[in-house]
PyMOL Python script that loads the backbone (N, CA, C, O; Angstrom):
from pymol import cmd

cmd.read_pdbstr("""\
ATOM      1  N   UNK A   1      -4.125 -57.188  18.785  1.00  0.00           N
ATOM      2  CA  UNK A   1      -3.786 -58.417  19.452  1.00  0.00           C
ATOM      3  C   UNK A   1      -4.495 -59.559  18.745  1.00  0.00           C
ATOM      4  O   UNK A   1      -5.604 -59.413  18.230  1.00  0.00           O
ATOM      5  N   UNK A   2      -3.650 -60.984  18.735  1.00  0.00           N
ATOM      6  CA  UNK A   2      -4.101 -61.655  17.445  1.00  0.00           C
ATOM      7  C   UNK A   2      -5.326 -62.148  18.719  1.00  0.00           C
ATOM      8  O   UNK A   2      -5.489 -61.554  19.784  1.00  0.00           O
ATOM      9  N   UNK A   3      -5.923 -63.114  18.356  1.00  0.00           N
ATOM     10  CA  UNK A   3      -6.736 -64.437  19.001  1.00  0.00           C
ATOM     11  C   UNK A   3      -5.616 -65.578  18.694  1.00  0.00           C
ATOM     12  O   UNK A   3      -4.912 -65.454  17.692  1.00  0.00           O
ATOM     13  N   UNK A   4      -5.510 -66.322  19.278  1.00  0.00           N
ATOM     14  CA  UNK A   4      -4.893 -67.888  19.353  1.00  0.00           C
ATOM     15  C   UNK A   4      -5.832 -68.872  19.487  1.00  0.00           C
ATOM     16  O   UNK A   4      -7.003 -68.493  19.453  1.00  0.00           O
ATOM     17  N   UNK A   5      -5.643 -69.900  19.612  1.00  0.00           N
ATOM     18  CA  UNK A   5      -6.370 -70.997  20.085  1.00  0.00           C
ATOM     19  C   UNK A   5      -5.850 -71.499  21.493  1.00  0.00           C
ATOM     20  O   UNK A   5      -4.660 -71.749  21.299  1.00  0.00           O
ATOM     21  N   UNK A   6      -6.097 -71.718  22.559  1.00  0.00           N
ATOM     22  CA  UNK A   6      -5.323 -72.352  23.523  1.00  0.00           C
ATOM     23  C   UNK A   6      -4.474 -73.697  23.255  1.00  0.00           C
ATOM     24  O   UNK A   6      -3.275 -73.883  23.463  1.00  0.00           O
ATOM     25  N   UNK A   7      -5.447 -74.585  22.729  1.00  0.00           N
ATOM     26  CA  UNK A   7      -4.958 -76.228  22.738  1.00  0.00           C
ATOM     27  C   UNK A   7      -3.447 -76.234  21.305  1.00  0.00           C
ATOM     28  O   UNK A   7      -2.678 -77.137  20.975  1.00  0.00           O
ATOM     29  N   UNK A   8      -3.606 -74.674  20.766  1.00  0.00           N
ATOM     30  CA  UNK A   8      -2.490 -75.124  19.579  1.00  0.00           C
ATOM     31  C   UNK A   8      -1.141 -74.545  20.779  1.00  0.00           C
ATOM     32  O   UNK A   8      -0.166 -74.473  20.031  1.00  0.00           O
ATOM     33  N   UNK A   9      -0.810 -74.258  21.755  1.00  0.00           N
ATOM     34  CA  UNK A   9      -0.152 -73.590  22.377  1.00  0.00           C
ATOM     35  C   UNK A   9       0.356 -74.148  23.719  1.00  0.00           C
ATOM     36  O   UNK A   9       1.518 -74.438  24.004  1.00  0.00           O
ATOM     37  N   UNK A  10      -0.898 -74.254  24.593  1.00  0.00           N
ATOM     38  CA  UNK A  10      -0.791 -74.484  25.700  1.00  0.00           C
ATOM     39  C   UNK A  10      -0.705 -76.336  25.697  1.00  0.00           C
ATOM     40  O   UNK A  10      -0.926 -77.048  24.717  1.00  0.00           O
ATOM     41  N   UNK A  11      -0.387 -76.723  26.856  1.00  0.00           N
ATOM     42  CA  UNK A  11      -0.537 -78.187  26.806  1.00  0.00           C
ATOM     43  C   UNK A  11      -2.130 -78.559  27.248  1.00  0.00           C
ATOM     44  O   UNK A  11      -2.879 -77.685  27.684  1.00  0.00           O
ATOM     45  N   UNK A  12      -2.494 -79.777  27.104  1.00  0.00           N
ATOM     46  CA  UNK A  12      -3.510 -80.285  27.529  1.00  0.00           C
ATOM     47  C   UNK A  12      -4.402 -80.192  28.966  1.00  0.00           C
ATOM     48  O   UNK A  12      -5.508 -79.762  29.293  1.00  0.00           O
ATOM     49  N   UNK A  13      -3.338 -80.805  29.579  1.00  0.00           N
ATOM     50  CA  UNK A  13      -3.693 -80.366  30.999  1.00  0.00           C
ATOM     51  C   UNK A  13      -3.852 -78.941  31.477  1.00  0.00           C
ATOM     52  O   UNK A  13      -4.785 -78.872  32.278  1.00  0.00           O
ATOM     53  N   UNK A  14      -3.261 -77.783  31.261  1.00  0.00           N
ATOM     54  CA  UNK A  14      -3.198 -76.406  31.796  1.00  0.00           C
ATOM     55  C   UNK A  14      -5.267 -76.303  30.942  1.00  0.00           C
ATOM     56  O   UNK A  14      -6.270 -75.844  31.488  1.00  0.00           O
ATOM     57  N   UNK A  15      -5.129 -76.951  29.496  1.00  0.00           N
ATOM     58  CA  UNK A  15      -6.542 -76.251  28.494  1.00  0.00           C
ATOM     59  C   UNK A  15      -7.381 -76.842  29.638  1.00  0.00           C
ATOM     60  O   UNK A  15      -8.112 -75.993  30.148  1.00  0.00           O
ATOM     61  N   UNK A  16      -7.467 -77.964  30.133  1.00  0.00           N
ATOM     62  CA  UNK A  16      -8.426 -78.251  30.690  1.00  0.00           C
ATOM     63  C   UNK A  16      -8.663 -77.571  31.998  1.00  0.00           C
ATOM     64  O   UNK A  16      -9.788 -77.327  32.432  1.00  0.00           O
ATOM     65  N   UNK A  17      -7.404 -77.241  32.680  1.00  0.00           N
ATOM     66  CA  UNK A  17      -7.785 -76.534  33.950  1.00  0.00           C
ATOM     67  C   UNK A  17      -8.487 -75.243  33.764  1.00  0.00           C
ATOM     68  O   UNK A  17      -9.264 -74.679  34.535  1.00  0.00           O
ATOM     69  N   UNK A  18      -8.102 -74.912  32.693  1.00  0.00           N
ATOM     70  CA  UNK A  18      -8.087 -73.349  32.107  1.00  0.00           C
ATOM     71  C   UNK A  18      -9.800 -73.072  31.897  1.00  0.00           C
ATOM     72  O   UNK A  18     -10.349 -72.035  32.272  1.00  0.00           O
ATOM     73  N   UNK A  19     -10.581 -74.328  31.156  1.00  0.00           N
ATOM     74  CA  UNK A  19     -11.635 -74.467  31.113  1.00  0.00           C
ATOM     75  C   UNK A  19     -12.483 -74.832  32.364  1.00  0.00           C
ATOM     76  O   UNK A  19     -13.652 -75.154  32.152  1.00  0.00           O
ATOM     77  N   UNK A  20     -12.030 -74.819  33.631  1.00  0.00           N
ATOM     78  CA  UNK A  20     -12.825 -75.045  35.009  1.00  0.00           C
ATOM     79  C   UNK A  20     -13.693 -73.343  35.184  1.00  0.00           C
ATOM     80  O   UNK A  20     -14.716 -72.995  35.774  1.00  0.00           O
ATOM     81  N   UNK A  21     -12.751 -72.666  34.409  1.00  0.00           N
ATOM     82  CA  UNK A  21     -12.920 -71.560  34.702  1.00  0.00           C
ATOM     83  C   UNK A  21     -13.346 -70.667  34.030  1.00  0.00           C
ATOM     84  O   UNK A  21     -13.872 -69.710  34.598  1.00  0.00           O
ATOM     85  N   UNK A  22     -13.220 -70.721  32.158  1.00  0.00           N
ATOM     86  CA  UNK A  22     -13.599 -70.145  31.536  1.00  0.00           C
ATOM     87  C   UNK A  22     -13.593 -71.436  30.343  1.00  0.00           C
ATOM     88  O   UNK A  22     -12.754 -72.283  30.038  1.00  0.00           O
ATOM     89  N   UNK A  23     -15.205 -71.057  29.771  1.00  0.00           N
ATOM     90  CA  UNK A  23     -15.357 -72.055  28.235  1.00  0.00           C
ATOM     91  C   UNK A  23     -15.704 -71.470  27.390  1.00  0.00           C
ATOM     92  O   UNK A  23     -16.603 -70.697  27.722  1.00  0.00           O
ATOM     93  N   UNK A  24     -15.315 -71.404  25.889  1.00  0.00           N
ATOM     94  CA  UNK A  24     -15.549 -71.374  24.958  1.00  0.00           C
ATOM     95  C   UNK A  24     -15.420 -69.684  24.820  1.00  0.00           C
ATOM     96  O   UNK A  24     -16.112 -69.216  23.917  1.00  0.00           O
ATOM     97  N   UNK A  25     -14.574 -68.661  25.649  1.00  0.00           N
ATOM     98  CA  UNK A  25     -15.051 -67.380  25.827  1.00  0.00           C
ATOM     99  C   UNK A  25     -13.352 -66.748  25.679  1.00  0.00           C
ATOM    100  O   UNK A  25     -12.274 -67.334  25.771  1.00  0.00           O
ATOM    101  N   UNK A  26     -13.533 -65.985  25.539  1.00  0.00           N
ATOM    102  CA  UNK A  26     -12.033 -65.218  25.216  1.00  0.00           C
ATOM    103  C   UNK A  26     -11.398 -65.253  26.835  1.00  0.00           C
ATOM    104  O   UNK A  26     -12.000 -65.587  27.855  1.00  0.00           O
ATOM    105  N   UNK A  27     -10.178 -64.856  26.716  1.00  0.00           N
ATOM    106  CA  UNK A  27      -9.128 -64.609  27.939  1.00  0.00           C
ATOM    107  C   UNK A  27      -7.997 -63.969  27.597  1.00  0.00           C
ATOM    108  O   UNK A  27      -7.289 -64.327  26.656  1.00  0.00           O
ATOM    109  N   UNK A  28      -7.651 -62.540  28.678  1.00  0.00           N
ATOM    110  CA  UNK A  28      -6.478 -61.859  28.266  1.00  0.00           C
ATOM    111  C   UNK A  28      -5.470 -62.320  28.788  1.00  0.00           C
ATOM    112  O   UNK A  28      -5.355 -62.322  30.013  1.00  0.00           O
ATOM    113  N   UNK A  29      -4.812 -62.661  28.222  1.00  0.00           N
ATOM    114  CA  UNK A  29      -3.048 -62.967  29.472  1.00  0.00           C
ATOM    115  C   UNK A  29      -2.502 -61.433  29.337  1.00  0.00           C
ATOM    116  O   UNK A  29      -1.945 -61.272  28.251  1.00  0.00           O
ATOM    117  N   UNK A  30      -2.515 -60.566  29.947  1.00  0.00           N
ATOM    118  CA  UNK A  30      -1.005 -59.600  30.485  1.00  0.00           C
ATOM    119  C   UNK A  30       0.154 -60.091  29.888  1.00  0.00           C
ATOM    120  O   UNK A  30       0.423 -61.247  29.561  1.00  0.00           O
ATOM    121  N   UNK A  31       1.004 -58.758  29.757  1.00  0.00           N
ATOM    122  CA  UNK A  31       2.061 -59.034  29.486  1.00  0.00           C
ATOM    123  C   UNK A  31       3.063 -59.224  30.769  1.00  0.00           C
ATOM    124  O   UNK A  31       2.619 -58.501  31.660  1.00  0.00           O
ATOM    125  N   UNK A  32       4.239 -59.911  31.218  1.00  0.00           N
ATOM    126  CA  UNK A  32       4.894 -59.731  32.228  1.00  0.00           C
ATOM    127  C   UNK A  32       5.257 -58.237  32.344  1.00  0.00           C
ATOM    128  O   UNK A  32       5.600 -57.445  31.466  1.00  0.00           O
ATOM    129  N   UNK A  33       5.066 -58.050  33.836  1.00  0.00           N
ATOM    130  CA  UNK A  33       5.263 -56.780  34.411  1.00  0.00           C
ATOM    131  C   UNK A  33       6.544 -55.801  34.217  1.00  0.00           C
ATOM    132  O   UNK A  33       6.699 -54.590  34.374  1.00  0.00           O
ATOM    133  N   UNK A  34       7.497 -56.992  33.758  1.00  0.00           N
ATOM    134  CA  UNK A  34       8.348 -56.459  34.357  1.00  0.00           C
ATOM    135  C   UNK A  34       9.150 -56.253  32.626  1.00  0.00           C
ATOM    136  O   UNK A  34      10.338 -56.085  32.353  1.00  0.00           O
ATOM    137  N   UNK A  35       8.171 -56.333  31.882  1.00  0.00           N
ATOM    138  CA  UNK A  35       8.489 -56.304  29.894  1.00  0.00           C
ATOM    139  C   UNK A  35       7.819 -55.004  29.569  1.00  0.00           C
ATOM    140  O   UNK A  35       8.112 -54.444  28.512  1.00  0.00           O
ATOM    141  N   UNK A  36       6.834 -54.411  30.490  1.00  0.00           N
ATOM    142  CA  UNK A  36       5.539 -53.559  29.857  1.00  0.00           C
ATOM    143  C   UNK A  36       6.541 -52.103  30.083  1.00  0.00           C
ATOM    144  O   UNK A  36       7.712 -52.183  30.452  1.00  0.00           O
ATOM    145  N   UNK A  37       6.096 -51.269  29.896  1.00  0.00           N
ATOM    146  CA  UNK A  37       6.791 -50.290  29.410  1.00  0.00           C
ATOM    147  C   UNK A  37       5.399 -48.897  29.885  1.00  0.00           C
ATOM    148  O   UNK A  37       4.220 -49.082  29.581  1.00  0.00           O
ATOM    149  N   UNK A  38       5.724 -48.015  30.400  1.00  0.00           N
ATOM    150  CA  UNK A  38       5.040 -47.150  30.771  1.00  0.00           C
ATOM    151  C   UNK A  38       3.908 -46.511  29.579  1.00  0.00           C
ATOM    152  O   UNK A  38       4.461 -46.384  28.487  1.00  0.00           O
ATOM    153  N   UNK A  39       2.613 -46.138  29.585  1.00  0.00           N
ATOM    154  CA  UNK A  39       2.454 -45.326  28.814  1.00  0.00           C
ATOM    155  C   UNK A  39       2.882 -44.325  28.479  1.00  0.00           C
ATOM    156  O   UNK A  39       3.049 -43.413  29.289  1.00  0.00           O
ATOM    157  N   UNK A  40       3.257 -44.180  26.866  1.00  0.00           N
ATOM    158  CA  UNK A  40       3.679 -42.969  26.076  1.00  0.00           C
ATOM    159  C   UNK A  40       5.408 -43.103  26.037  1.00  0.00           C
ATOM    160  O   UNK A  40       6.069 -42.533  25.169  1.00  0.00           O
ATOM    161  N   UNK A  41       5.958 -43.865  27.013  1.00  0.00           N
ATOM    162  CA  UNK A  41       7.405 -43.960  26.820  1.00  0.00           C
ATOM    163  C   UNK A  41       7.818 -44.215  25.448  1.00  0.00           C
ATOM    164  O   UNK A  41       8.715 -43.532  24.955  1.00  0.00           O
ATOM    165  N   UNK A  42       7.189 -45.228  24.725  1.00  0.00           N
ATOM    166  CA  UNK A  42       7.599 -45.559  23.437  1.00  0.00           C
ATOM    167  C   UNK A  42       7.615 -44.744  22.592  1.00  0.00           C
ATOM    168  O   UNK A  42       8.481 -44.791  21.718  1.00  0.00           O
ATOM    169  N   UNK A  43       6.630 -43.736  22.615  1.00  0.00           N
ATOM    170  CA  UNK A  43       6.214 -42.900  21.227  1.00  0.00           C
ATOM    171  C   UNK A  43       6.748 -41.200  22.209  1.00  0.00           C
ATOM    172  O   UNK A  43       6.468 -40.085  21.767  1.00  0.00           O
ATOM    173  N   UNK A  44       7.465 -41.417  23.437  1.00  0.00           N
ATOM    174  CA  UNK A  44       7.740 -40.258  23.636  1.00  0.00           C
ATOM    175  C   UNK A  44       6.445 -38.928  24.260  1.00  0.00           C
ATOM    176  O   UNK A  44       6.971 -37.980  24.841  1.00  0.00           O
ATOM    177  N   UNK A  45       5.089 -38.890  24.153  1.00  0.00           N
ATOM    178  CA  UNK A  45       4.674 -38.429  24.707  1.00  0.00           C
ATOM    179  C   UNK A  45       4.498 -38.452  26.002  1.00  0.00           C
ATOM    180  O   UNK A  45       3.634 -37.607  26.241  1.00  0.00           O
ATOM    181  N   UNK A  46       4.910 -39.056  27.168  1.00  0.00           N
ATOM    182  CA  UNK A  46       5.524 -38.983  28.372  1.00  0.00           C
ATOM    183  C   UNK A  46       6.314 -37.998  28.610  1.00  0.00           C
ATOM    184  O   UNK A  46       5.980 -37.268  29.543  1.00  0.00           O
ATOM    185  N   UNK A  47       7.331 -37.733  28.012  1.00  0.00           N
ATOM    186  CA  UNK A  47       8.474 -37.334  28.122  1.00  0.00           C
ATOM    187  C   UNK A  47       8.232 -35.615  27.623  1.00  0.00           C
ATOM    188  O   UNK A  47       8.580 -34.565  28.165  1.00  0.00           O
ATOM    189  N   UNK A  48       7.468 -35.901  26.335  1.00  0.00           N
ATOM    190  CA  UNK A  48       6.837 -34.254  26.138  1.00  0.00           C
ATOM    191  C   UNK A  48       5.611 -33.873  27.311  1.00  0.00           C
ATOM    192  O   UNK A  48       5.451 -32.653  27.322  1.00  0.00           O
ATOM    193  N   UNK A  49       5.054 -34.308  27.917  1.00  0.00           N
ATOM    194  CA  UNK A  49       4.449 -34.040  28.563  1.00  0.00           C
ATOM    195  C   UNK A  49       4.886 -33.277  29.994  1.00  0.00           C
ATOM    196  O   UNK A  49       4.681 -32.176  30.504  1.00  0.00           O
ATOM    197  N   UNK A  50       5.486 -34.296  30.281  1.00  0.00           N
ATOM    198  CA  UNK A  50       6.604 -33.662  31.311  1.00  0.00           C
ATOM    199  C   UNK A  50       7.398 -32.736  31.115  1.00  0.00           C
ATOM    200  O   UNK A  50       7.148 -31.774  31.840  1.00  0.00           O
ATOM    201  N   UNK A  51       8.041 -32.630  30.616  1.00  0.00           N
ATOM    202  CA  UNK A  51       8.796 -31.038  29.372  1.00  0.00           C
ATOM    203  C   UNK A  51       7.288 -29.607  29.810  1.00  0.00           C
ATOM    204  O   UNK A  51       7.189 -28.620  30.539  1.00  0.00           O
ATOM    205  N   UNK A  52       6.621 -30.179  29.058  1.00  0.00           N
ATOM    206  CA  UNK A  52       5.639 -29.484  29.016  1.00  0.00           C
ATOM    207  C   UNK A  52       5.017 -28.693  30.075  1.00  0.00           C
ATOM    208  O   UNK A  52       4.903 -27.489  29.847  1.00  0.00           O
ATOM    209  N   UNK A  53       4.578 -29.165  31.236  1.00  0.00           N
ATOM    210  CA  UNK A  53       4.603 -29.757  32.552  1.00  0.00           C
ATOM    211  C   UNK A  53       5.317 -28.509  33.426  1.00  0.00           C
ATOM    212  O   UNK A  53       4.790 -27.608  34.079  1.00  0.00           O
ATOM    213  N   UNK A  54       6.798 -28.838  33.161  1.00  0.00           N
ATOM    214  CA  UNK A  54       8.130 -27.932  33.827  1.00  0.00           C
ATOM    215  C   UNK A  54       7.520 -26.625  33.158  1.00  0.00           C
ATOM    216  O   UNK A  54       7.231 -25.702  33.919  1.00  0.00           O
ATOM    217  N   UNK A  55       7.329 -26.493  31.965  1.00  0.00           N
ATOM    218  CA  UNK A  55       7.598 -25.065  31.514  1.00  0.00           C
ATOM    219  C   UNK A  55       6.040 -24.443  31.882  1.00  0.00           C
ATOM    220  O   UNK A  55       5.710 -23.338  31.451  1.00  0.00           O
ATOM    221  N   UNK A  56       5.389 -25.031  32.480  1.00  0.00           N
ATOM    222  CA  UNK A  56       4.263 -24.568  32.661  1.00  0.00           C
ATOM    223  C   UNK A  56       4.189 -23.719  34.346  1.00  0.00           C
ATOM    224  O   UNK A  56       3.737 -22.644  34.741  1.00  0.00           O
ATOM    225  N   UNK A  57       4.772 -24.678  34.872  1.00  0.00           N
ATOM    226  CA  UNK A  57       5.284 -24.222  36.256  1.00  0.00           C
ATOM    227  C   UNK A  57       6.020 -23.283  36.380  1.00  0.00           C
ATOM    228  O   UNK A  57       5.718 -22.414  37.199  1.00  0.00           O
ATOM    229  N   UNK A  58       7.159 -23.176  35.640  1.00  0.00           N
ATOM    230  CA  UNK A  58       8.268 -22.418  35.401  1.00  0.00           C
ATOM    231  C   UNK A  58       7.130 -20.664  35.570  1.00  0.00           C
ATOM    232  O   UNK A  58       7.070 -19.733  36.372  1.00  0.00           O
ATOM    233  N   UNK A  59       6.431 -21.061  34.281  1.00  0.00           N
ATOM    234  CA  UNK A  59       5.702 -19.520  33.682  1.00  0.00           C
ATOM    235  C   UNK A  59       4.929 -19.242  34.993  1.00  0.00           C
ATOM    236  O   UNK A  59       5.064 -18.264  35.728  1.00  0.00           O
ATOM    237  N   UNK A  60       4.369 -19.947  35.092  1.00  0.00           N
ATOM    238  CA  UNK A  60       3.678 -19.612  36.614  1.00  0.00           C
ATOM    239  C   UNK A  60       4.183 -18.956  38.181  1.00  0.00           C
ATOM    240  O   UNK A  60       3.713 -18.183  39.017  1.00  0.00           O
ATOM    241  N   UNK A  61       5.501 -19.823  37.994  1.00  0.00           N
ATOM    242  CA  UNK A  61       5.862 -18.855  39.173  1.00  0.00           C
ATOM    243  C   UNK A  61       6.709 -17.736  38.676  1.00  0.00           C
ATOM    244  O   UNK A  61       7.227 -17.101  39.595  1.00  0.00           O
ATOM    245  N   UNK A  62       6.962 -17.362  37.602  1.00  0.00           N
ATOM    246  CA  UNK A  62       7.253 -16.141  37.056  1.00  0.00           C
ATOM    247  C   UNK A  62       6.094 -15.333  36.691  1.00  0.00           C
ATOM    248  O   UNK A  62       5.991 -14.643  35.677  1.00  0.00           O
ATOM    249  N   UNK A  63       5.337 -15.468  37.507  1.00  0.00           N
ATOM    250  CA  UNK A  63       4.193 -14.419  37.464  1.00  0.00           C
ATOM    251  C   UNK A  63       2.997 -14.387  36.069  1.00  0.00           C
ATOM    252  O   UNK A  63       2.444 -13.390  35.606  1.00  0.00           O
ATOM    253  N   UNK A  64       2.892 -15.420  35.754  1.00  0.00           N
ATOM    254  CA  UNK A  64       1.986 -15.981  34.789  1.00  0.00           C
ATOM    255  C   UNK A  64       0.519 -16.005  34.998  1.00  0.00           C
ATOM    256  O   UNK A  64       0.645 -17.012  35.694  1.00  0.00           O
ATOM    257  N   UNK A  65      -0.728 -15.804  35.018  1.00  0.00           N
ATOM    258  CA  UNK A  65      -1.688 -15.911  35.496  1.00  0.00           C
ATOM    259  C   UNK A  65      -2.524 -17.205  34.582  1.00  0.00           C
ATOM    260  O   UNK A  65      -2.645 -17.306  33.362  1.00  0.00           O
ATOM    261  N   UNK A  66      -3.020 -18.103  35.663  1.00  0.00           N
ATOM    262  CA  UNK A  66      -3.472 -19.700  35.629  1.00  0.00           C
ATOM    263  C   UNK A  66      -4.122 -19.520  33.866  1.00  0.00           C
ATOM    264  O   UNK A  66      -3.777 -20.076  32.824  1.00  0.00           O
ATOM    265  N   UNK A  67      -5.273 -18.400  34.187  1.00  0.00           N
ATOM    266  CA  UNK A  67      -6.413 -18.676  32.896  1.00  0.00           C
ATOM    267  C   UNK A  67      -5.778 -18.346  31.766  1.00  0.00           C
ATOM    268  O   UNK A  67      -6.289 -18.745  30.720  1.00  0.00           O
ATOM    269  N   UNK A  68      -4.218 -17.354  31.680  1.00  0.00           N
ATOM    270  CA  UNK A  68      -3.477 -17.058  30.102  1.00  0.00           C
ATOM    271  C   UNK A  68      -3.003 -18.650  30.062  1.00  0.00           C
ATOM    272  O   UNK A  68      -2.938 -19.328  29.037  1.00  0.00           O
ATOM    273  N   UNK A  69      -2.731 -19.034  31.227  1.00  0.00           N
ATOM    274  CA  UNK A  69      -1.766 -20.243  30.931  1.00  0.00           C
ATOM    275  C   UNK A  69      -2.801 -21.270  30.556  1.00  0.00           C
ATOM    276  O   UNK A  69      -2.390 -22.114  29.759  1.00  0.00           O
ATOM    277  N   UNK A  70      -3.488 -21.336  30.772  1.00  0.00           N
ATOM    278  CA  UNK A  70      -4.685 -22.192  30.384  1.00  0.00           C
ATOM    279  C   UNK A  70      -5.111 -21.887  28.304  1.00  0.00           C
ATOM    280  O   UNK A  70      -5.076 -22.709  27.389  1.00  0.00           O
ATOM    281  N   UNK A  71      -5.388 -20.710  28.284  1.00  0.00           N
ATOM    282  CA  UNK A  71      -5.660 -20.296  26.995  1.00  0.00           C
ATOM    283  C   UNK A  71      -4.124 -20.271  26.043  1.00  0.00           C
ATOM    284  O   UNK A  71      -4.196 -20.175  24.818  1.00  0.00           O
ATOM    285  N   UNK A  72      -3.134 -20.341  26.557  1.00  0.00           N
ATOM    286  CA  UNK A  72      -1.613 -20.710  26.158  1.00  0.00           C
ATOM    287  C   UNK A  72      -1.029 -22.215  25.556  1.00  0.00           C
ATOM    288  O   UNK A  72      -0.268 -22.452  24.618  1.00  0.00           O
ATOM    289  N   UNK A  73      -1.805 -23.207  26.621  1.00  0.00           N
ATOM    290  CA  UNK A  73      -1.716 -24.140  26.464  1.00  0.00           C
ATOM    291  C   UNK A  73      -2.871 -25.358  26.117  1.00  0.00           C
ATOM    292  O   UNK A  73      -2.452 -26.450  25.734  1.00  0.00           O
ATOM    293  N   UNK A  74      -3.843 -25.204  26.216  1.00  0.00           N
ATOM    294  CA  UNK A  74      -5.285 -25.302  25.187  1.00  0.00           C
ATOM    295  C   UNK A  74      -5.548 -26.338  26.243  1.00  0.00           C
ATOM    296  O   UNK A  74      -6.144 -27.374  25.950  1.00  0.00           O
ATOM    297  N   UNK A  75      -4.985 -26.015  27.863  1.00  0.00           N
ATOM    298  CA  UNK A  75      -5.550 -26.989  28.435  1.00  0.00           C
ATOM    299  C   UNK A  75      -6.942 -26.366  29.667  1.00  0.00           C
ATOM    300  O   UNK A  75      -7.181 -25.210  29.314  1.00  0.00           O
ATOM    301  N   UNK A  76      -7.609 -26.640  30.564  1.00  0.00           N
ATOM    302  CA  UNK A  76      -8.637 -26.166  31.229  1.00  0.00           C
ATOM    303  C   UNK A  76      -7.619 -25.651  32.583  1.00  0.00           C
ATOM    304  O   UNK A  76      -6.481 -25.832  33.014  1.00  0.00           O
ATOM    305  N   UNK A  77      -8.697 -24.996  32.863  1.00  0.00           N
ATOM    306  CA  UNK A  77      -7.917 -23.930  34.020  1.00  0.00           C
ATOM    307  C   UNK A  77      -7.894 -25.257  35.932  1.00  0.00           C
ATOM    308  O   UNK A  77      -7.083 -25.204  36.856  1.00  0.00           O
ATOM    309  N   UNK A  78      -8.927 -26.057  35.793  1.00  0.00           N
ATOM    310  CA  UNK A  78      -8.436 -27.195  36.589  1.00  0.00           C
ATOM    311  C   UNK A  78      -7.005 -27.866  36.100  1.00  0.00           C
ATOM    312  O   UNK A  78      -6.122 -28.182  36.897  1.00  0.00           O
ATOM    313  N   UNK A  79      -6.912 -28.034  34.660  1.00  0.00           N
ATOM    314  CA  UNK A  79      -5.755 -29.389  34.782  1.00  0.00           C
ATOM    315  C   UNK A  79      -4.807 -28.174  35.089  1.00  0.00           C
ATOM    316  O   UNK A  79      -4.239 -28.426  36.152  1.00  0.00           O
ATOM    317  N   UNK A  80      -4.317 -26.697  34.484  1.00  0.00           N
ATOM    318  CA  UNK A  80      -3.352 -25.633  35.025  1.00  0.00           C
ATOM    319  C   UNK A  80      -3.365 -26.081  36.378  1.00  0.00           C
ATOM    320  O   UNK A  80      -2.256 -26.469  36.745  1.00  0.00           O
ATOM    321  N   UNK A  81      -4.126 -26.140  37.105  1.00  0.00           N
ATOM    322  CA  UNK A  81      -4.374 -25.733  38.533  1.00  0.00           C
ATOM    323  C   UNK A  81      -3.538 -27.268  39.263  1.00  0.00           C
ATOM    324  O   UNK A  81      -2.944 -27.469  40.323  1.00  0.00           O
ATOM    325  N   UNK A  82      -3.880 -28.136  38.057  1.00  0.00           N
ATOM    326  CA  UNK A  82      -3.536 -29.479  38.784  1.00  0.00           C
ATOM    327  C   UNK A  82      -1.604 -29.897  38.608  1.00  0.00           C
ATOM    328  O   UNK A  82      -0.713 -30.556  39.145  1.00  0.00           O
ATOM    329  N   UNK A  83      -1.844 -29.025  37.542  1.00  0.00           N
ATOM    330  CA  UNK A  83      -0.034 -28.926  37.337  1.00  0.00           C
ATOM    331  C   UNK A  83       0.724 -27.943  38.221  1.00  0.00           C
ATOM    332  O   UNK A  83       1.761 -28.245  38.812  1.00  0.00           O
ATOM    333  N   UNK A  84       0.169 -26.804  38.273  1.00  0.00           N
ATOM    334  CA  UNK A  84       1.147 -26.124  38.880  1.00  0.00           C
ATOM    335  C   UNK A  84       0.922 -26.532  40.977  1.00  0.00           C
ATOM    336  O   UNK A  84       1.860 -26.565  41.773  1.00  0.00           O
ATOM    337  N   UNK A  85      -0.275 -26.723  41.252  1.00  0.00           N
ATOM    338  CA  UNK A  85       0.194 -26.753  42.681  1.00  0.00           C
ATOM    339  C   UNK A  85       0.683 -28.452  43.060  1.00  0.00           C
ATOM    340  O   UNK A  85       0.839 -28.735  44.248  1.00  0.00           O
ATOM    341  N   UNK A  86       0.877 -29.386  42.131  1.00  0.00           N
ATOM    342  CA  UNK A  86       1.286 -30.458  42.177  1.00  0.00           C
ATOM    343  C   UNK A  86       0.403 -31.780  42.328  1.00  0.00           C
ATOM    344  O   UNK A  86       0.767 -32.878  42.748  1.00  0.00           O
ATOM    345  N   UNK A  87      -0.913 -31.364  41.852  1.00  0.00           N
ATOM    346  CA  UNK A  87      -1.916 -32.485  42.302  1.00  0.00           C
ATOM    347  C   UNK A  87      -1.779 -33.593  41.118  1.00  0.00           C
ATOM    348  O   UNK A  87      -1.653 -33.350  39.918  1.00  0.00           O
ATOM    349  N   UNK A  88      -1.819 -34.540  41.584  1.00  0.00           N
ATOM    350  CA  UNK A  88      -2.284 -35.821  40.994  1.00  0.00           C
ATOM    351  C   UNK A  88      -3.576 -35.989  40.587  1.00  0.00           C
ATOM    352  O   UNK A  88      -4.465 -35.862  41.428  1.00  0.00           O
ATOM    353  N   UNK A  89      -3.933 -36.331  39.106  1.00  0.00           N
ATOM    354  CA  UNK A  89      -5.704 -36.511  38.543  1.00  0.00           C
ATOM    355  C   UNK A  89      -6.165 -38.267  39.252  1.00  0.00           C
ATOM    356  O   UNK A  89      -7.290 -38.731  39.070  1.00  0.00           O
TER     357      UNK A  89
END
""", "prot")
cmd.dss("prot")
cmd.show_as("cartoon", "prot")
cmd.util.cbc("prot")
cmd.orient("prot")
């Protein structure tokens, strides 16, 4: 993310209000909410994850036991635990 200057951008009046509140110090603006894009959607790891996810469940209730599935999938036998009975981290 570049740095800007405010005053090359913004108008005068907003720099000065802007400075009631913050001087001489950085400030993030957000992107609009409604432009941002989920993590991993872009590059697709969302989407493998979830894939991932299903087939993990899948093995499990086909009689899979948590700790192979754990050593299967190089993940810890909590996050198994957190996928297959449906918990949220």
């Amino acid at each position: 993310m570049d740095h800007i200057n405010a005053k090359t951008i913004l108008p005068d009046n907003l720099v000065l209000e802007l400075q009631k509140y913050i001087e001489g110090g950085y400030l993030y603006i957000p992107s609009k909410p409604q432009s941002r894009k989920k993590w991993g959607e872009n590059s697709g790891k969302r989407n493998y994850i979830k894939k991932r996810n299903e087939h993990i469940v899948n093995k499990y209730k086909n009689g899979h036991n948590i700790n192979k599935l754990a050593k299967e999938f190089f993940l810890s036998i909590d996050s198994i635990k957190k996928i297959v009975y449906g918990k949220k981290s």
